[in-house]
N, C-alpha and C positions, 0 to 999 in steps of 0.2 A: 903570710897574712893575705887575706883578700884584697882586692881593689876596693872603693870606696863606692855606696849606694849612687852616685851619679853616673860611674864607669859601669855597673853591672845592670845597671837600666840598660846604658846604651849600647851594652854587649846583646842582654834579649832582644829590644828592640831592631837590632841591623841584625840577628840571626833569625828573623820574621822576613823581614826585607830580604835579604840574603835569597833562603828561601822561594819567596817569589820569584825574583829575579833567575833562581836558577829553573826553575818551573817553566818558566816562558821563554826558556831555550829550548825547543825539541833538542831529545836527542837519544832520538827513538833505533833501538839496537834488532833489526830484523831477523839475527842469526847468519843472516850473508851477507848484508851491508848494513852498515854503519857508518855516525858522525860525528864525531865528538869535540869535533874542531872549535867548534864555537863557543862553547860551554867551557872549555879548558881557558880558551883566552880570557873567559871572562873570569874565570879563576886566578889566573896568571896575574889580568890587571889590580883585581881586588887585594892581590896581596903586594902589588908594586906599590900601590897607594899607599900602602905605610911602614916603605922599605926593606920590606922582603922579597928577597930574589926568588925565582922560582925558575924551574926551566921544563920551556912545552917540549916532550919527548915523543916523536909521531912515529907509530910503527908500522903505519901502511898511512897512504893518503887517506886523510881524515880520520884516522883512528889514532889521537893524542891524550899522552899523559901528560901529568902536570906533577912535579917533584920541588920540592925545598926541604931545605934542611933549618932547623933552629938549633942553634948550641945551647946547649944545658951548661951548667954551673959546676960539672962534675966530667971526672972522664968515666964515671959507669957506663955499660953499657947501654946502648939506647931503645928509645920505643917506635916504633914504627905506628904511626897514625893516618889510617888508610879508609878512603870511602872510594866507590865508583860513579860515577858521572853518566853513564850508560843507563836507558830507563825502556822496558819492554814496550813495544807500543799501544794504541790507544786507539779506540774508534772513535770519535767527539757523535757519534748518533748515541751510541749504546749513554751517553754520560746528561748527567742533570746541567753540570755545568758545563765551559770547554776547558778540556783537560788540559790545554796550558795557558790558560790565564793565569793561574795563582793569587787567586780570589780569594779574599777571605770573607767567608759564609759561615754563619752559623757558630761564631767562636772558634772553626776550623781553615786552616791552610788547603786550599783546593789545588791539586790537579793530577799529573802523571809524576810521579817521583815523591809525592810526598812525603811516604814512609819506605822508597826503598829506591835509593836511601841520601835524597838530594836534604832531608832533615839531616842527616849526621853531618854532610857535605855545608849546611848552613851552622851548623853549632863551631863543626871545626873551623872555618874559617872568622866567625865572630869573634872564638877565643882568639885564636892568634894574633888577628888585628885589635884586638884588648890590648892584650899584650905589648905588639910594638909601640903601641902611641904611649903606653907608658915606660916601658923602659925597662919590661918585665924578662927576668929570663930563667927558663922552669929549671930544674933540677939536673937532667939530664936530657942530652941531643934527642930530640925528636924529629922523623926523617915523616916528613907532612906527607901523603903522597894522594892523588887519588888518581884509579885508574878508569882507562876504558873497556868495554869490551867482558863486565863482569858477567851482563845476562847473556849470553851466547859462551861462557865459560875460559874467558881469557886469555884466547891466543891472541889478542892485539894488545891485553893488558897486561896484568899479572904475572900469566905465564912468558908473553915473551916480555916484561921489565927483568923478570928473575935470571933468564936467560940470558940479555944480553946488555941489559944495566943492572948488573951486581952491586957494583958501587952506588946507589942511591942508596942500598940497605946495607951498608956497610957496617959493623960494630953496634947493629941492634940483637939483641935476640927476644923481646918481645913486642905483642902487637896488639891493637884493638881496632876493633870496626862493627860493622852490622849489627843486627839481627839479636839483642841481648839490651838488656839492664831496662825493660820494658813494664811496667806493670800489669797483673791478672786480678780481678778480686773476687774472693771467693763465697760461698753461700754466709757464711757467719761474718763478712764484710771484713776480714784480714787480707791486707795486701800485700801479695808476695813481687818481687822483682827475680824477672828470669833474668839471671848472668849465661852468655853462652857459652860452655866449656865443651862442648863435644858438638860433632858433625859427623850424621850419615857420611861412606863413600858413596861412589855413584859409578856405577856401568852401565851407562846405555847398549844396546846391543841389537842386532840385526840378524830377525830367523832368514834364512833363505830355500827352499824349496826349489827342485830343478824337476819337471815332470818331463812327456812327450805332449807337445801340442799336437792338437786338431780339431777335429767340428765339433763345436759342440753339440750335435745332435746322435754323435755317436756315444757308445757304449766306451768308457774314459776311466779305467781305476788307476791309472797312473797318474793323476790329475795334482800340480803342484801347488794348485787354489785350497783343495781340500788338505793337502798333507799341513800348510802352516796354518788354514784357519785348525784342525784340530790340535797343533800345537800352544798357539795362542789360547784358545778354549782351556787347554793345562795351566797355561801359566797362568794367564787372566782369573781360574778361579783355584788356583791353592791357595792353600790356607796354608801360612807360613809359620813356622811355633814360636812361642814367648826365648825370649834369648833376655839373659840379666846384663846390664851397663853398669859400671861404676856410677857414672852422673844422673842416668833415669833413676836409681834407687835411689840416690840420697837427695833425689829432688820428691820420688813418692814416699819417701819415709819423714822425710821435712811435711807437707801435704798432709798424711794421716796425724802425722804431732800437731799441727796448727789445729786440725781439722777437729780433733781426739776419739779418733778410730783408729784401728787396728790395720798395720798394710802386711798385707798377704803376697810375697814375690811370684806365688806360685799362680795367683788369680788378680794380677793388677786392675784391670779393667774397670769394675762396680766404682773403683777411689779413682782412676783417671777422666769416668765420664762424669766426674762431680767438679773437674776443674771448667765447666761452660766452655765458648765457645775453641779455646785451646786447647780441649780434649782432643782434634783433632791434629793439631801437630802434636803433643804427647803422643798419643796414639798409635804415630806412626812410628814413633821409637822405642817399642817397645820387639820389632821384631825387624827380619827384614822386607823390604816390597821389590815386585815386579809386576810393571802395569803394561798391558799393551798400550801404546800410544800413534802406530801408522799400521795401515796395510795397503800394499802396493800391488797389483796385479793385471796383464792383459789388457789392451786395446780395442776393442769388438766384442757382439754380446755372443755373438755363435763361435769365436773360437777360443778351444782351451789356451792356455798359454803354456810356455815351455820354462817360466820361473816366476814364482811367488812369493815376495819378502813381508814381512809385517818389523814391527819398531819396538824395541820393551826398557821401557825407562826401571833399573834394576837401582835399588839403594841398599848399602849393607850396614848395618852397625859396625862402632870398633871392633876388628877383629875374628866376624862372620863374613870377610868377603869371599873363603873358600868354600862356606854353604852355600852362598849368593851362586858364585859359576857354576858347582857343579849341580847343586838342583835345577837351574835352568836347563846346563846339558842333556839333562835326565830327563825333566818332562819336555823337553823340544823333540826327541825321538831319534829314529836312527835316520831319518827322511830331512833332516832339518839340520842345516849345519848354520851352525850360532858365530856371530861375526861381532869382532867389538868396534863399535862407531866411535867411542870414547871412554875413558874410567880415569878416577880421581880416588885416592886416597880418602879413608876416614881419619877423623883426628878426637882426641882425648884429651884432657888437661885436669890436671885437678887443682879441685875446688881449694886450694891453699896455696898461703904463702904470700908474700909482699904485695903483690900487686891486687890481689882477689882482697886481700883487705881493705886496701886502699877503696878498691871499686866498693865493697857494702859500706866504708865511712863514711864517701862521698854520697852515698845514694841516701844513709842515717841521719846524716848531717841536715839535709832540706825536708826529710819525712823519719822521723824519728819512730812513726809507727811500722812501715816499709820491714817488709821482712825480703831479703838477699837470697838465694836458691840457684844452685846452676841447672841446666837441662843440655837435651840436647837437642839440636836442630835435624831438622831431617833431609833439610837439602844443603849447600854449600855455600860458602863464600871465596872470597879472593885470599883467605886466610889457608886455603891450604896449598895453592902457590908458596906463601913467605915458607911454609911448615920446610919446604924443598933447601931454605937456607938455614932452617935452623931454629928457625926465628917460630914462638911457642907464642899464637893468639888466640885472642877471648872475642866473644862477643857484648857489647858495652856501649850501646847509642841507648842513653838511658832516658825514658818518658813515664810522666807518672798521668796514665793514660784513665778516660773516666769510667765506671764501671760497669756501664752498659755498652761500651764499645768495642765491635765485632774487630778488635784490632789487628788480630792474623790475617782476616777475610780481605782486609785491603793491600795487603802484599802482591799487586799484579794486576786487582779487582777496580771494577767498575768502581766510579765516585772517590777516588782513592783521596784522603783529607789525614791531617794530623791537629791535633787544638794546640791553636797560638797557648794558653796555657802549657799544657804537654811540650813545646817547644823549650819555652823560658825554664821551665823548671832543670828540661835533661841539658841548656847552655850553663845552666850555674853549675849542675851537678860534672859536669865538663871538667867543664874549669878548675872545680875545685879537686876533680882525682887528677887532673895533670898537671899543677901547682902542688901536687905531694907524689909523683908518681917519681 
């Protein structure tokens, strides 16, 4: 049974506050240095406040996680309920407002974190502290966690909590967090809710080119500036082919049913670029990507250099990550040897079964017209760490978002805001799939 209209005001209302509060903590993740010190305490304290333990877990100076466990009602096994605390940084010239105030403008929560993902980091904490002031206790252990270090890819967070705190994820095998249970609405105004069941892998990689230096006013065809820029040139403009996903079809074939058109697997496109501004993350999942993202080269404008690297942010679908390396090998050439900076696993789930129901009842339950759909994401989260124990996660910070709103574009983006609306709604829908989960 739910809590009573006066407890579930006061859950919305301090997962607003919450929110702010966490907003006006920098804790801006540079790729080399990070802080998350402060922002963890302040998580820490918020959950001391109404008798839950918690423990700051720091795996380099200032780079803290924050863990507690809740017992459930049952010995099933548990859920892992995970956000990060970690937020890209922010220019305050580039922004209308300052990116850590946590302002509220315009019926929206303003700043850096808003939607990625210090809102799930407020929904989960309002639940909980629901919960302890009444005396609630959900179904099964839930191990709370959030970490550091999620935008720079987890080796302060994630990847070393799995590593070398096992035991906070003890006897869970499922998870949720990010980037899912968000609303789209489409040209005949049916709103669908993305559930996140699939996630691109990801291999970053490093061309390298090794030439002979010298002047550059001599006569140079050994030149290792030109062998990676015409690598790059390769990769930068292949054209990658349609590959099929379990989760992207039954998200475009849900999409032409609502829609009532006809989905074609073999020419997805025409029915992707009718989903507005989302068609660009769909998009991207429908194959896989390699984008140049650095090029390094030479000190001086008159001499050649003796080595030339460039950067190529590589993402695969489930299960194409052996097209993903070797077509790079192939258009990188015989002059270019491909070096890996980093690679992460893709992951899959399917759209059924106990919990994915739960997640569309929960969402049914506060919008009854909401139509449930999973997709997939094209970049990552901290859910493919847990994947390393076992532990099988969705995406499910759920917002029933307004329908002119570029909601993707603020993932990272200039003005980043979420609607106090959009907030309350995905705290009851919270609540209510983790009181039946």
């Amino acid at each position: 049974m739910r809590h009573d209209v006066a407890m579930e005001e006061t859950m919305e209302n301090e997962t607003v506050a919450i929110l702010q509060d966490l907003i006006r903590i920098p804790s801006e993740n540079f790729g080399d240095r990070g802080d998350e010190q402060e922002v963890a305490r302040y998580i820490h304290s918020c959950l001391a406040e109404v008798g839950i333990e918690s423990e700051l877990i720091e795996s380099a100076p200032g780079r803290t996680n924050v863990a507690a466990r809740i017992k459930g009602a049952s010995d099933r096994p548990g859920l892992v309920l995970h956000g990060h605390i970690d937020v890209v940084p922010a220019d305050a010239k580039d922004w209308s407002v300052d990116p850590f105030s946590g302002v509220i403008q315009d019926g929206a929560v303003w700043g850096r974190g808003a939607v990625d993902m210090k809102d799930m980091d407020a929904m989960m904490l309002a639940t909980v502290r629901s919960w302890a002031r009444s005396g609630y206790q959900p179904p099964r252990d839930i191990s709370l966690v959030f970490f550091a270090d999620e935008e720079a890819g987890g080796s302060y967070g994630s990847r070393w909590m799995v590593e070398n705190r096992p035991d906070v994820f003890a006897g869970c095998n499922e998870a949720i967090s990010e980037v899912g249970g968000f609303s789209i609405t489409l040209e005949n105004k049916a709103r669908l809710y993305l559930i996140e069941t699939a996630q691109k892998g990801i291999h970053w990689m490093r061309l390298v080119a090794e030439g002979r230096a010298g002047h550059g006013s001599m006569v140079h065809p050994d030149n290792a500036v030109t062998a990676v820029a015409e690598a790059v040139a390769r990769i930068g403009n292949y054209e990658w082919p349609l590959r099929r996903t379990k989760s992207v079809d039954e998200l475009l074939e849900r999409v032409a049913e609502v829609l009532g058109v006809e989905y074609d697997p073999n020419d997805p496109e025409p029915l992707v670029a009718r989903l507005g501004p989302v068609a660009r993350l769909v998009g991207a999942t429908l194959r896989n990507t390699a984008n140049p993202t650095r090029l390094n080269a030479g000190y001086k404008e008159n001499v050649i250099p003796q080595t030339a690297s460039a950067v190529i942010d590589g993402r695969f679908l489930p299960g194409f990550e052996d097209e993903l390396n070797e077509t790079i090998r192939t258009l990188a050439g015989e002059k270019v040897r491909v070096e890996t900076i980093t690679s992460d696993i893709a992951l899959e789930a399917a759209f059924e079964g106990a919990m994915v129901e739960n997640m569309v009842n929960s969402i049914l339950a506060e919008d009854p017209e909401g139509i449930p759909v999973p997709y997939t994401l094209s970049g990552g989260t901290d859910n493919k760490a847990l994947s390393q124990l076992g532990i099988k996660g969705y995406g499910f910070s759920p917002l029933k978002l307004p329908a002119d709103l570029d909601f993707t574009a603020l993932f990272h983006g200039i003005d980043e805001r979420v609607p106090v609306e959009s907030l309350k709604f995905g705290a009851r829908v919270l609540d209510r799939f983790l009181r039946n989960v």
